[in-house]
VOLUMVO-106650 format. One line per field, with one value per residue: y, x, z of N, C-alpha, C, O in turn; residue number from 1. Coordinates in steps of 0.001 Angstrom, whole numbers, plus 500000, padded with zeros to 6 digits. Layout:
% VOLUMVO-106650
n_py = [Y,...]
n_px = [X,...]
n_pz = [Z,...]
ca_py = [Y,...]
ca_px = [X,...]
ca_pz = [Z,...]
c_py = [Y,...]
c_px = [X,...]
c_pz = [Z,...]
o_py = [Y,...]
o_px = [X,...]
o_pz = [Z,...]
resi = [NUM,...]
***
This chain:
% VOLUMVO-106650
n_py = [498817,501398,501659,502382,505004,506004,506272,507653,509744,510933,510936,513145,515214,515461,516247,518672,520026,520155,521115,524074,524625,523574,525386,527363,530746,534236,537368,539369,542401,543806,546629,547575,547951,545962,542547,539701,536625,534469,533054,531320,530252,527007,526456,527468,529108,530997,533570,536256,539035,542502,545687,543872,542232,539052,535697,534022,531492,531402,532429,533023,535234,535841,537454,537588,539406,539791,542058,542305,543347,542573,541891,541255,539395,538678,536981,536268,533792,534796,537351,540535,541877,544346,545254,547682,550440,552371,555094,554074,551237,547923,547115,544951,545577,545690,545639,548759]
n_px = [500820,502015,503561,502011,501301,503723,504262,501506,502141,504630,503608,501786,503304,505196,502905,502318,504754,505042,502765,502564,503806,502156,499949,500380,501404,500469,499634,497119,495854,493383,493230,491846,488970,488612,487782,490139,491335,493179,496915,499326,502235,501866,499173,496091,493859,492231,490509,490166,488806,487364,488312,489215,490641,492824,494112,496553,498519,501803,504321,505398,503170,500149,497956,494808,492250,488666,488065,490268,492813,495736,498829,501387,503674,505421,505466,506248,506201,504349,504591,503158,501160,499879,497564,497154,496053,497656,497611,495933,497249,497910,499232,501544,502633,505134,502967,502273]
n_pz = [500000,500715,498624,496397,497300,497016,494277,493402,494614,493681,490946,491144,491679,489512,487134,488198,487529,485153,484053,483769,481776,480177,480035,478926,477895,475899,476784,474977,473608,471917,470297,468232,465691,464603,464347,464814,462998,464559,464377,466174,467730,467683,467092,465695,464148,466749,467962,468466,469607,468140,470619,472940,475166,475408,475451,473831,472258,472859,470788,467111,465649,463677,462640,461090,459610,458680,456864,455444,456979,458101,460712,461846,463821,467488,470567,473179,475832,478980,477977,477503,474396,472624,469654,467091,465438,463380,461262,459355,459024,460418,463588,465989,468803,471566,475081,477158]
ca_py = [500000,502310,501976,502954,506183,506743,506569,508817,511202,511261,511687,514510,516460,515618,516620,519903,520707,519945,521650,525352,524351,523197,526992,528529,531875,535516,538070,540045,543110,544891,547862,548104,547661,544509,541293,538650,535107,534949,531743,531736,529157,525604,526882,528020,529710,531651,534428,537858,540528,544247,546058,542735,541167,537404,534913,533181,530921,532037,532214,533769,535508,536227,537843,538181,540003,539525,542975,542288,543487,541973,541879,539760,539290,537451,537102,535077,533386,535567,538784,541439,542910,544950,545602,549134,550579,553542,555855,552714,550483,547327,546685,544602,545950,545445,546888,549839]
ca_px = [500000,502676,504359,501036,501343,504247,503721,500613,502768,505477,502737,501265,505063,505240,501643,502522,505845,504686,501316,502058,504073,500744,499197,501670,500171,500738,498442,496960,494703,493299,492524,491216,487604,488354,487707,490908,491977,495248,497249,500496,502771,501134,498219,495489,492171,492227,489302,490842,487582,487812,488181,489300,491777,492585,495629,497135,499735,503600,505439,505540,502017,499928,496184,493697,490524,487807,488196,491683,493587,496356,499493,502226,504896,505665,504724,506813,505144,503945,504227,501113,501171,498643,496913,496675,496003,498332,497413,495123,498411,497551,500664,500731,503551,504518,502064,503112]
ca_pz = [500000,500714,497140,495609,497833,496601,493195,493147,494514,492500,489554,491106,491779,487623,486799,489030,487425,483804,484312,483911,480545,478824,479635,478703,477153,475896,476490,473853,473890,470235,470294,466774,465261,463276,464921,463892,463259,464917,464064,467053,467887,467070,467446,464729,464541,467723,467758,469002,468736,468567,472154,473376,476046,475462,475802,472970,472362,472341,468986,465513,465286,462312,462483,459568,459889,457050,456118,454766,457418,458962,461621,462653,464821,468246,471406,474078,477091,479663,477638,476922,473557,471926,468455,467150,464105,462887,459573,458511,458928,462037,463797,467015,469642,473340,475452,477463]
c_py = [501257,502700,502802,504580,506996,507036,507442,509964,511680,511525,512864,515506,516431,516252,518077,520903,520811,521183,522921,525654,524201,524513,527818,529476,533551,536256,539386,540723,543952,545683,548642,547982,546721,543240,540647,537234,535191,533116,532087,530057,527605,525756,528213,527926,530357,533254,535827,539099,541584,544717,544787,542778,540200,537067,534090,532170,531689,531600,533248,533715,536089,536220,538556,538739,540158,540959,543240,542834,542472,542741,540331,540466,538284,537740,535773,534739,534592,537186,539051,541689,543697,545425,547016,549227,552003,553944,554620,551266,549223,546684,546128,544943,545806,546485,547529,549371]
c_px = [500871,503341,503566,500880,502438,504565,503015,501066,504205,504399,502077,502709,505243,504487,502269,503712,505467,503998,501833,503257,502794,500044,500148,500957,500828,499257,498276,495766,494621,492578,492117,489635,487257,488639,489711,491025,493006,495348,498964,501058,502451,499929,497296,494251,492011,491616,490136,489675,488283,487662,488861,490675,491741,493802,495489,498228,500525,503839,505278,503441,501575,498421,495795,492507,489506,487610,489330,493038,494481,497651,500005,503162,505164,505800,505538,506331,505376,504081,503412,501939,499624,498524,496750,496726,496524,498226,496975,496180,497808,499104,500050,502334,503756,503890,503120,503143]
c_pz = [500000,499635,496245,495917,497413,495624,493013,493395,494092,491188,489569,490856,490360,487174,487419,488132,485626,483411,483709,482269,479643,478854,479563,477537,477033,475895,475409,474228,472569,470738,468889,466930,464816,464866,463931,464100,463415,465292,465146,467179,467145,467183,466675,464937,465833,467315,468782,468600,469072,470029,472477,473856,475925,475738,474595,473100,471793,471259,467913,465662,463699,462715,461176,460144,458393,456494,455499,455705,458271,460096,461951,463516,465887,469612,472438,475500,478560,478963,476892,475349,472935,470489,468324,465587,464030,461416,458757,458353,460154,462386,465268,467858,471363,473923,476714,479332]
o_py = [502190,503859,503672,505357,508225,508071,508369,511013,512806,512519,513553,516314,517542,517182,518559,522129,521839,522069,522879,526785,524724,524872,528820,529125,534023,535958,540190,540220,544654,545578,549838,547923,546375,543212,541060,536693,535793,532315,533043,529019,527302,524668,529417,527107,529881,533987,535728,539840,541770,544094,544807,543205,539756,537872,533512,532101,532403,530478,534400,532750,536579,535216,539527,538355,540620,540988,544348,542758,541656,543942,539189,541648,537103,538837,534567,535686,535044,538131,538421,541670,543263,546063,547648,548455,552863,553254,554229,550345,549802,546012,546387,544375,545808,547688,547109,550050]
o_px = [500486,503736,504024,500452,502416,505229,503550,500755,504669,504626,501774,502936,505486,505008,502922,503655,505820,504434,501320,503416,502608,499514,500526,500228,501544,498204,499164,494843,495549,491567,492091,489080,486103,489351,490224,490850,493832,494640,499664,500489,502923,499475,497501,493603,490900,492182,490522,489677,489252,486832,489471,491649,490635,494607,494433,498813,500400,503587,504975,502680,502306,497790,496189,491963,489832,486868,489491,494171,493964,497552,499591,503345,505193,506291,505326,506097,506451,503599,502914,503165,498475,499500,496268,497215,495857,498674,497521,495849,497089,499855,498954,503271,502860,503973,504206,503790]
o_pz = [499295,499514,495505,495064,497359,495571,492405,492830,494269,490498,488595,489956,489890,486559,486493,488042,485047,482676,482591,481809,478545,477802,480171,476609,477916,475331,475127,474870,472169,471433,468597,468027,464561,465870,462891,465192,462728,465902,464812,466840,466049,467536,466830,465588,466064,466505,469947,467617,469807,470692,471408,473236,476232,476206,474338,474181,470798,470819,468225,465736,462837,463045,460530,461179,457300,455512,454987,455228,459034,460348,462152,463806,465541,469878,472318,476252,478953,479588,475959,475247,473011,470093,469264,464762,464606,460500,457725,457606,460969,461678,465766,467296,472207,473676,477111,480128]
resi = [1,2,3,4,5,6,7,8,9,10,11,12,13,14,15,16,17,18,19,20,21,22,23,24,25,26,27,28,29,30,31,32,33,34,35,36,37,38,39,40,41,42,43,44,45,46,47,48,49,50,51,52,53,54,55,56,57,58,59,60,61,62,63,64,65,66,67,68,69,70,71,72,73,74,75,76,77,78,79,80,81,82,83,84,85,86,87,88,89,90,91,92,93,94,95,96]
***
């Protein structure tokens, strides 16, 4: 009985240390008008609306919006960036 105890908890101390690898996330806030599809890391189709705060996955970003606009760039775990739109241009930069 005691082996089984200590098994389960060696799988939790794994599960625990693993764990905060699988959410691993950047946050993102647009401050445009256009909704986008933002395609990040391994990780495609991700809904980003206008006004909006969300979390994505880290990596090489790329957002479309069905009005033709886009934005890329990249986004490494735990950092904000934000969406803006300059002289009709959408760029996405760290936030301030």
């Amino acid at each position: 009985m005691h082996t089984r105890h200590f098994v389960l908890a060696v799988g939790a101390a794994a599960a625990l240390l693993i764990a905060p690898r699988a959410f691993a996330s950047c946050s993102i806030h647009n401050e445009t008008k256009y909704s986008f599809t933002v395609e990040s890391g391994n990780t495609s189709n991700q809904s980003v609306g206008s006004h909006t705060q969300t979390s994505i996955a880290p990596g090489r970003v790329i957002g479309k919006s069905k009005e033709g606009k886009s934005f890329g760039g990249s986004c490494r775990d735990g950092e904000k960036v934000r969406v803006i739109e300059k002289d009709g241009v959408v760029i996405m930069e760290p936030a301030p």
